[in-house]
One Martini backbone bead per residue (centre of mass of N, CA, C, O) as a GRO file, in nm:
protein
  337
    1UNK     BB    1   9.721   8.754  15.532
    2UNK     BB    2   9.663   8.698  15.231
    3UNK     BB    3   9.807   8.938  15.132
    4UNK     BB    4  10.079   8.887  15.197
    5UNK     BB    5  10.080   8.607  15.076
    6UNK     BB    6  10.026   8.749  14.771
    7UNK     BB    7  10.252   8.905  14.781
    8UNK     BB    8  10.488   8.744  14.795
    9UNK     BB    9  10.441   8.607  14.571
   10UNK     BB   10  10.450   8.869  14.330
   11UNK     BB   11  10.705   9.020  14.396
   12UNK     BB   12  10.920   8.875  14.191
   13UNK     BB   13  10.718   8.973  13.910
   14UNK     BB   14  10.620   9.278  14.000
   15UNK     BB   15  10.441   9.290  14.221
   16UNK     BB   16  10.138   9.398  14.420
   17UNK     BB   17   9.890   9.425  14.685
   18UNK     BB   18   9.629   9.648  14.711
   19UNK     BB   19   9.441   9.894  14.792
   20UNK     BB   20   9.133  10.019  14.596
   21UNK     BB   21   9.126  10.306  14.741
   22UNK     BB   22   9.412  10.410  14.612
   23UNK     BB   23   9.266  10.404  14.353
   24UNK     BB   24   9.208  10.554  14.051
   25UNK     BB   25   8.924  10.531  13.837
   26UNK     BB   26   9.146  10.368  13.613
   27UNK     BB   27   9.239  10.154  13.765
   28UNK     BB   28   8.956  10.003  13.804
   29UNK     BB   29   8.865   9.929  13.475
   30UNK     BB   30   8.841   9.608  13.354
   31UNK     BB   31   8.722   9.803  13.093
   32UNK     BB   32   8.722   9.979  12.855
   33UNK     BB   33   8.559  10.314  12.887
   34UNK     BB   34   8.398  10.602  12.774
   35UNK     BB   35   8.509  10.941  12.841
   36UNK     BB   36   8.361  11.260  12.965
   37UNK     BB   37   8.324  11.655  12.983
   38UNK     BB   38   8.127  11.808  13.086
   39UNK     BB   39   8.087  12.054  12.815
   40UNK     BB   40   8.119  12.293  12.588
   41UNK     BB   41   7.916  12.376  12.321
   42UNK     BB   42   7.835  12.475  12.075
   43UNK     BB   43   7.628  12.629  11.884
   44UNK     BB   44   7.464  12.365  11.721
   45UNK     BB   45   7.621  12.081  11.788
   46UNK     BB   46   7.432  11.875  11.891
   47UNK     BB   47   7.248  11.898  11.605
   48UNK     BB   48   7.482  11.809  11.426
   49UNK     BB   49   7.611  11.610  11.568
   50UNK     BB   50   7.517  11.319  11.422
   51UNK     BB   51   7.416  11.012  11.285
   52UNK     BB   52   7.179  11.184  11.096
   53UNK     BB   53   7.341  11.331  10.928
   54UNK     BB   54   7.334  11.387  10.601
   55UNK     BB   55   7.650  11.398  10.577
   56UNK     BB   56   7.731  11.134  10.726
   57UNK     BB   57   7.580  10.961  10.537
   58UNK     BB   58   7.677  11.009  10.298
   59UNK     BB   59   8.000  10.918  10.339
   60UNK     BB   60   7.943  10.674  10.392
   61UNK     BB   61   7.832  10.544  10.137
   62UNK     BB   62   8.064  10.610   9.977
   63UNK     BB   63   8.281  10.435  10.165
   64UNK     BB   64   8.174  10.154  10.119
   65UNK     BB   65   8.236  10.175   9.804
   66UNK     BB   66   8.531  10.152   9.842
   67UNK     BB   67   8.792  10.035   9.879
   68UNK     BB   68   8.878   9.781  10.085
   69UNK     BB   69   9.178   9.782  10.157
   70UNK     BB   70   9.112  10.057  10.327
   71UNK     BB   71   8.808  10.000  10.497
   72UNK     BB   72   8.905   9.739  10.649
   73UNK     BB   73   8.903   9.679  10.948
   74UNK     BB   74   9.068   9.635  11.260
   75UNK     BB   75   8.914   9.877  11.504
   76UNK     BB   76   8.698  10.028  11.312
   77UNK     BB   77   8.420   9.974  11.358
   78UNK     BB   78   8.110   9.997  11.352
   79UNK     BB   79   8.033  10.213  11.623
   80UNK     BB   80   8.270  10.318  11.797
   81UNK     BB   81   8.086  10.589  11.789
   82UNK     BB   82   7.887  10.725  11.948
   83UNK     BB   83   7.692  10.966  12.023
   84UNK     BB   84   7.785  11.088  12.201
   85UNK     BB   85   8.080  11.104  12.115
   86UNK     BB   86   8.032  11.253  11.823
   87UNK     BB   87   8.031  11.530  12.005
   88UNK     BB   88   8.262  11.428  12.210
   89UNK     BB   89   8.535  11.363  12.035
   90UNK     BB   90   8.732  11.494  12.295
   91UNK     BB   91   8.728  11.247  12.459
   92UNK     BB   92   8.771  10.920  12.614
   93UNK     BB   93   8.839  10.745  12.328
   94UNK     BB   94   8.938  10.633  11.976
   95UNK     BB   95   9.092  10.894  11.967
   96UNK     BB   96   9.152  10.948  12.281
   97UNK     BB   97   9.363  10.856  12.544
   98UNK     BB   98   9.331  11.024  12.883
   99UNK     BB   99   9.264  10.798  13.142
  100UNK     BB  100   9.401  10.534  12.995
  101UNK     BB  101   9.650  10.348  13.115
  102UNK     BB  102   9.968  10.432  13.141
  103UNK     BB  103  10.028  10.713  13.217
  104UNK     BB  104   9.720  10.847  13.297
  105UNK     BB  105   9.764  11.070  13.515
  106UNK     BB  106   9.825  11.390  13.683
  107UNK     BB  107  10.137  11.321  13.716
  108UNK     BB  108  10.198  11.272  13.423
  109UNK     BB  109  10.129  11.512  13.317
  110UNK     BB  110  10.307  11.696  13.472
  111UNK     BB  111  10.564  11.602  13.362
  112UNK     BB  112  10.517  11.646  13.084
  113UNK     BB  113  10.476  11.968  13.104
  114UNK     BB  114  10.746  12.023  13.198
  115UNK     BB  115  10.883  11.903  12.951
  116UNK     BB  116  10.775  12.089  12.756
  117UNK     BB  117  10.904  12.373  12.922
  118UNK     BB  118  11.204  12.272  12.842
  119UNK     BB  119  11.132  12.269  12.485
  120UNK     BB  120  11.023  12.570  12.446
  121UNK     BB  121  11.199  12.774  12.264
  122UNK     BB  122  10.896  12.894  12.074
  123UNK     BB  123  10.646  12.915  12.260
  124UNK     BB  124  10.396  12.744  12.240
  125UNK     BB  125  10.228  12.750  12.505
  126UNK     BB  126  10.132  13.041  12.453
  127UNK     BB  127   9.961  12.935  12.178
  128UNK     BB  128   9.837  12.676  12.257
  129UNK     BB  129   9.563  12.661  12.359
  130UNK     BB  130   9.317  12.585  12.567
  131UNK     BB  131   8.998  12.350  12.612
  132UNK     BB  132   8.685  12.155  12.686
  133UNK     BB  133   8.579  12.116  12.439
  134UNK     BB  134   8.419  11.830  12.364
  135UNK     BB  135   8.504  11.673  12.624
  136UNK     BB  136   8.750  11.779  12.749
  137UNK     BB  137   9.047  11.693  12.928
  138UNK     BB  138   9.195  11.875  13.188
  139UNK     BB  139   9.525  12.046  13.329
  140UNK     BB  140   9.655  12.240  13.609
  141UNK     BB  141   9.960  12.336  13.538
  142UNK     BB  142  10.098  12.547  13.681
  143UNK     BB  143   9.880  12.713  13.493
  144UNK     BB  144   9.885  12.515  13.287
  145UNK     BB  145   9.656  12.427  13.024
  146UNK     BB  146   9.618  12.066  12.978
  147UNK     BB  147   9.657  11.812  12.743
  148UNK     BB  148   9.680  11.521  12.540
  149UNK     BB  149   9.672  11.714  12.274
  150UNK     BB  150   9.874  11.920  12.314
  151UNK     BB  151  10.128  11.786  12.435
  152UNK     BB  152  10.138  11.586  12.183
  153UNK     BB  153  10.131  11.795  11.971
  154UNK     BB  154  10.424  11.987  12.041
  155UNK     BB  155  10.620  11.716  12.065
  156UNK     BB  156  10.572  11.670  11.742
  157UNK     BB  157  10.669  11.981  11.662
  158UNK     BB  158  10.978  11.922  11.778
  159UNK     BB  159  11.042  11.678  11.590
  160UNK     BB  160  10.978  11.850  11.310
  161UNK     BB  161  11.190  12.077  11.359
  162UNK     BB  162  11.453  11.896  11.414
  163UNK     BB  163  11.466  11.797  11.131
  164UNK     BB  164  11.286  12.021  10.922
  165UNK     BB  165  11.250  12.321  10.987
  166UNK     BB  166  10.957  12.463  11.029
  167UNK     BB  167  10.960  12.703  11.211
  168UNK     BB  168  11.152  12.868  10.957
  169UNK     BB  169  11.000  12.844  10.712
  170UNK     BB  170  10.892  12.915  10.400
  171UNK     BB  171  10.587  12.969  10.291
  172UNK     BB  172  10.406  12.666  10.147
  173UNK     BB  173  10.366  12.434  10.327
  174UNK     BB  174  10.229  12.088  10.271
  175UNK     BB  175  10.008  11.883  10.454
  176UNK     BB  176   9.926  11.482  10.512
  177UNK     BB  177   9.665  11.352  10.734
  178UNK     BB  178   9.675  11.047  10.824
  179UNK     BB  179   9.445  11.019  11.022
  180UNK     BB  180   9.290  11.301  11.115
  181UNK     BB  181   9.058  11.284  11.294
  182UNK     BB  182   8.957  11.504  11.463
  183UNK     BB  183   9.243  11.785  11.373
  184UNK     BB  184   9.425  11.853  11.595
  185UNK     BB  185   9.744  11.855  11.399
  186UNK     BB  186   9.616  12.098  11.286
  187UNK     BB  187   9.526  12.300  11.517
  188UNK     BB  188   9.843  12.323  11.598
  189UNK     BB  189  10.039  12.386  11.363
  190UNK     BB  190   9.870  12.627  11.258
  191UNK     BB  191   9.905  12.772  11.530
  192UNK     BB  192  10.251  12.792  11.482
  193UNK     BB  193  10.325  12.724  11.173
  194UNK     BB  194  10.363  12.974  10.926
  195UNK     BB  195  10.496  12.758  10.714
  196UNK     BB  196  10.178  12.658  10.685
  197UNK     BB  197   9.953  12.671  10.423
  198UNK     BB  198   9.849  12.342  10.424
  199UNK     BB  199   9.580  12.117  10.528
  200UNK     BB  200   9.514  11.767  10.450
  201UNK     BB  201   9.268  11.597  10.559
  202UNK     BB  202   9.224  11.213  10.634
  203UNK     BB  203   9.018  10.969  10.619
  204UNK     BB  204   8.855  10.606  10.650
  205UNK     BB  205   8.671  10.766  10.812
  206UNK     BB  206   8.338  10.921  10.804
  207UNK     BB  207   8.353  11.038  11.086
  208UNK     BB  208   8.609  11.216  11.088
  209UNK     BB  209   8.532  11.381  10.854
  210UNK     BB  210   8.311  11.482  10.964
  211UNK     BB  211   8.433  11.634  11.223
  212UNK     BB  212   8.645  11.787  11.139
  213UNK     BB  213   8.504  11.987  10.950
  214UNK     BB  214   8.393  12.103  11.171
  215UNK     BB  215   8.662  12.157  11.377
  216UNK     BB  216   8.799  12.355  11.148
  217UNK     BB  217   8.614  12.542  11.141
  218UNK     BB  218   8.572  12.609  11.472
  219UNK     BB  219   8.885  12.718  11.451
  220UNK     BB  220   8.944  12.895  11.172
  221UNK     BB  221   9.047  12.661  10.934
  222UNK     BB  222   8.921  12.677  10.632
  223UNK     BB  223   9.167  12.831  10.468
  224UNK     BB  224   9.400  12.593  10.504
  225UNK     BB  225   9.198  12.356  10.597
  226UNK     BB  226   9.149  12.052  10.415
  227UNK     BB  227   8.907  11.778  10.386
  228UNK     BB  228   8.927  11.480  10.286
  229UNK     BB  229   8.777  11.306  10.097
  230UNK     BB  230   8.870  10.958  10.008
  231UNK     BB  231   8.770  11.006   9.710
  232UNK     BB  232   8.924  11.282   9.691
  233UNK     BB  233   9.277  11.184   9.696
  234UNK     BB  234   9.377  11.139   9.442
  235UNK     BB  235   9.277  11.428   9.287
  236UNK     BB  236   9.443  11.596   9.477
  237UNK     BB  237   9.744  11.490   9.415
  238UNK     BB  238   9.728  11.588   9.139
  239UNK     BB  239   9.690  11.921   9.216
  240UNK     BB  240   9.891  11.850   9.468
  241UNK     BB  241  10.168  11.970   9.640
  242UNK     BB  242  10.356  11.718   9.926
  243UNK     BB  243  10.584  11.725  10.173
  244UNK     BB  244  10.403  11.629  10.402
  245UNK     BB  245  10.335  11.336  10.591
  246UNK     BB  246  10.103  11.178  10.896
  247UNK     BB  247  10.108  10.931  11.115
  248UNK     BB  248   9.890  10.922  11.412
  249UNK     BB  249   9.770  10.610  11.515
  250UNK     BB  250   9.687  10.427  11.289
  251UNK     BB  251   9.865  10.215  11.119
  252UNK     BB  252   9.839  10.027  11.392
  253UNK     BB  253   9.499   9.989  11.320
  254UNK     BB  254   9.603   9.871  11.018
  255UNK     BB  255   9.608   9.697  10.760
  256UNK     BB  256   9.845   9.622  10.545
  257UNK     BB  257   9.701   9.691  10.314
  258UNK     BB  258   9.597   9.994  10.344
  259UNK     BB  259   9.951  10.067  10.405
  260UNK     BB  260   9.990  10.023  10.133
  261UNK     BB  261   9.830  10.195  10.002
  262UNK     BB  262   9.916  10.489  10.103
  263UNK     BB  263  10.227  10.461  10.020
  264UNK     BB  264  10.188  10.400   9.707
  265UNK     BB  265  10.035  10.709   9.679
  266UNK     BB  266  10.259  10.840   9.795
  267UNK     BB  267  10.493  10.794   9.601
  268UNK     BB  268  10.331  10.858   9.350
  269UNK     BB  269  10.354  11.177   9.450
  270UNK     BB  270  10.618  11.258   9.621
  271UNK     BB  271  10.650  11.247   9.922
  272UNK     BB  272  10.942  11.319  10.088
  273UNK     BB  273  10.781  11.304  10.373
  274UNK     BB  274  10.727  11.070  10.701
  275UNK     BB  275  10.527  11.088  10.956
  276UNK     BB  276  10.542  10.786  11.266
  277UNK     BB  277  10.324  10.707  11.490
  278UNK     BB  278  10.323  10.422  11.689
  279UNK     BB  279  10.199  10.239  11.913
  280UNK     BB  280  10.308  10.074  12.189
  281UNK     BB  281  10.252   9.862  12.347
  282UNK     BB  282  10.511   9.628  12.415
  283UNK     BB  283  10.769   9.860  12.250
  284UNK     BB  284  10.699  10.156  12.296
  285UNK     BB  285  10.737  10.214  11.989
  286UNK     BB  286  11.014  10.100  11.851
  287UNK     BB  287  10.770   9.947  11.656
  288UNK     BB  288  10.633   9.874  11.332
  289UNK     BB  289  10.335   9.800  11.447
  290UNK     BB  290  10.058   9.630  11.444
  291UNK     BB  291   9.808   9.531  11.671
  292UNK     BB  292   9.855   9.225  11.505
  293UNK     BB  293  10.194   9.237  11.450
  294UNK     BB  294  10.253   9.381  11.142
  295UNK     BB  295  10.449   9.483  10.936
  296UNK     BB  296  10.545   9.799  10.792
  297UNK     BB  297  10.823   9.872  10.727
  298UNK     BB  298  10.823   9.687  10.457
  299UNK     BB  299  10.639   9.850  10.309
  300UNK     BB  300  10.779  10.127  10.316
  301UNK     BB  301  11.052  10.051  10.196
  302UNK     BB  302  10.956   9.937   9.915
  303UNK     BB  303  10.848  10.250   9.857
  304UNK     BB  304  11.123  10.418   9.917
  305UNK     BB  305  11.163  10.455  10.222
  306UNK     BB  306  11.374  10.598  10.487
  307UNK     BB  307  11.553  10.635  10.729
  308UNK     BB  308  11.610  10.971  10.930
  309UNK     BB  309  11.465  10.907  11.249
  310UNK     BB  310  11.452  10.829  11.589
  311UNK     BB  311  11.249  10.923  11.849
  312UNK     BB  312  11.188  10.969  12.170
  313UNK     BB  313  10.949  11.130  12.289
  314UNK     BB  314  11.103  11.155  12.538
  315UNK     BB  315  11.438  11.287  12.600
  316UNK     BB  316  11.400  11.131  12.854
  317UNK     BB  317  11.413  10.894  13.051
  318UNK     BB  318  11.203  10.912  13.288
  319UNK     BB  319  10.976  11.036  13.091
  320UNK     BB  320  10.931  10.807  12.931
  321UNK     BB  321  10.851  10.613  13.179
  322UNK     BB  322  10.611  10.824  13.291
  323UNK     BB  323  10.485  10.942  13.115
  324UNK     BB  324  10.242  11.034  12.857
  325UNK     BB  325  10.244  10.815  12.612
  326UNK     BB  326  10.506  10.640  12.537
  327UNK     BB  327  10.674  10.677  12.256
  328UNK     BB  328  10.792  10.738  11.900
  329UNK     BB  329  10.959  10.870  11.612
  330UNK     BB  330  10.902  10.872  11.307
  331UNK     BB  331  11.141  10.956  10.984
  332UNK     BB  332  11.082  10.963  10.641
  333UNK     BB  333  11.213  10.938  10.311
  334UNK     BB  334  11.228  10.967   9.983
  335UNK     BB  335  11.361  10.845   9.726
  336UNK     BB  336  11.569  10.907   9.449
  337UNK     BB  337  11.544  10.835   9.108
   0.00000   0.00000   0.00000
């Protein structure tokens, strides 16, 4: 009787009242929590990845020391991954969320799947193999073991060979992901299109630095992809000339002063293309704002940068509403002088 009466009441609303039975256990959380797929670890890896290794305390040391404009966390506050994290960094947590929020159930990815394979005229799919490596979440969807890196990673790619015809470039471009997380759209990028012979990984967080650097290491390709630690990012640009930037859920994170910076960087070096996917928040992505709702796309204006593209993550309505993790894809050029 009160369900009922909760419920007349809730549904003008677009609310229901349901048994708690037939929720899945994302849909239970009142709080969201990391979580990880019991899996494989390379040999070595565990005793590796640890918050006390030399490698990562130099890094901490150095970023501490950089610039605060940058480092000056939105998000990312110290302690974000914990130890277990740091293992599995391709688990359910602050790198990529896998089973928390909406349209991130079994049905979501099975959706995203078909429309991955509705629009892989490169065959991307059978390049990008996937596995549970490192704590990731898989699902075998008719038979294709798929992930939110994955999925992900695919949907990017033909973002940008759509407008920039990446996938039959020829060889020599030159790629730089800010905020690029353990690595994943190098791992991606790398494996699809041998038009990309250099790929620049840089992160404001010490632990990205520190895990990308294993991370890419472990799927060999430390011979294109090399991790800039924040400190030697701009020594880098002054040596290495970059076709394209991409920040894929970062400046969402970060403080306007940041992406101030970044974008400032970015065009001081002449980087002709940017592209920027952002938080869904509440406007799915429409809309190029951080966290705390400030403005960026005036940061990105200002410094001579104008859009030249933004397409829904999922180009069919349906899709895009009920799919994994629906947001935007923003293109821009730099003006020329």
């Amino acid at each position: 009787m009160i369900a009922k009466l909760l419920d007349s009441t809730l549904k003008p609303y677009g609310y229901r009242v349901v048994p708690s039975s037939i929720l899945h256990d994302w849909q239970k959380e009142l709080e969201p929590k990391a979580r990880f797929n019991a899996s494989r670890l390379p040999p070595g890896a565990a005793s590796y990845l640890r918050p006390d290794h030399p490698r990562l305390v130099e890094l901490k040391r150095r970023y501490a020391s950089f610039d605060r404009r940058v480092t000056s966390p939105l998000v990312w506050v110290d302690g974000s991954l914990s130890a277990q994290e740091l293992r599995y960094f391709r688990g359910d947590n602050a790198y990529v969320w896998q089973l928390r929020g909406p349209n991130m159930d079994a049905g979501a990815y099975a959706l995203a799947t078909y429309y991955a394979k509705s629009i892989d005229g490169l065959g991307l799919l059978g390049k990008l193999v996937e596995d549970d490596y490192f704590g990731n979440f898989t699902f075998d969807i008719g038979g294709t073991l798929v992930s939110r890196d994955l999925l992900d990673s695919l949907v990017e790619l033909y973002f940008l060979d759509r407008h920039l015809g990446l996938a039959f470039a020829a060889p020599g471009l030159t790629v730089l992901d800010i905020g690029a997380g353990y690595g994943r759209l190098a791992h991606r990028m790398l494996s699809a299109l041998p038009g990309v012979t250099r790929y620049l990984c840089t992160d404001a967080i010490a632990e990205s630095t520190f895990v990308s650097e294993y991370y890419l290491g472990f799927r060999k390709l430390d011979d294109r992809a090399r991790v800039i630690p924040l400190d030697e990012i701009e020594a880098t640009l002054e040596a290495e000339s970059v076709d394209l930037a991409v920040n894929i859920h970062s400046f969402s994170e970060c403080t306007p002063s940041a992406i101030e910076w970044w974008i400032a960087l970015l065009a001081r070096h002449r980087v002709k293309h940017l592209m920027i996917v952002p938080n869904a928040q509440d406007h799915g992505g429409a809309l190029l704002l951080t966290l705390d709702r400030k403005d960026m796309r005036s940061i990105i204006e200002r410094h001579g940068y104008r859009q030249i593209a933004k397409d829904p993550k999922y180009r069919d309505g349906v899709v895009q509403r009920h799919a994994i993790n629906p947001t935007c894809h923003f293109l821009f050029e730099l003006a020329q002088r």
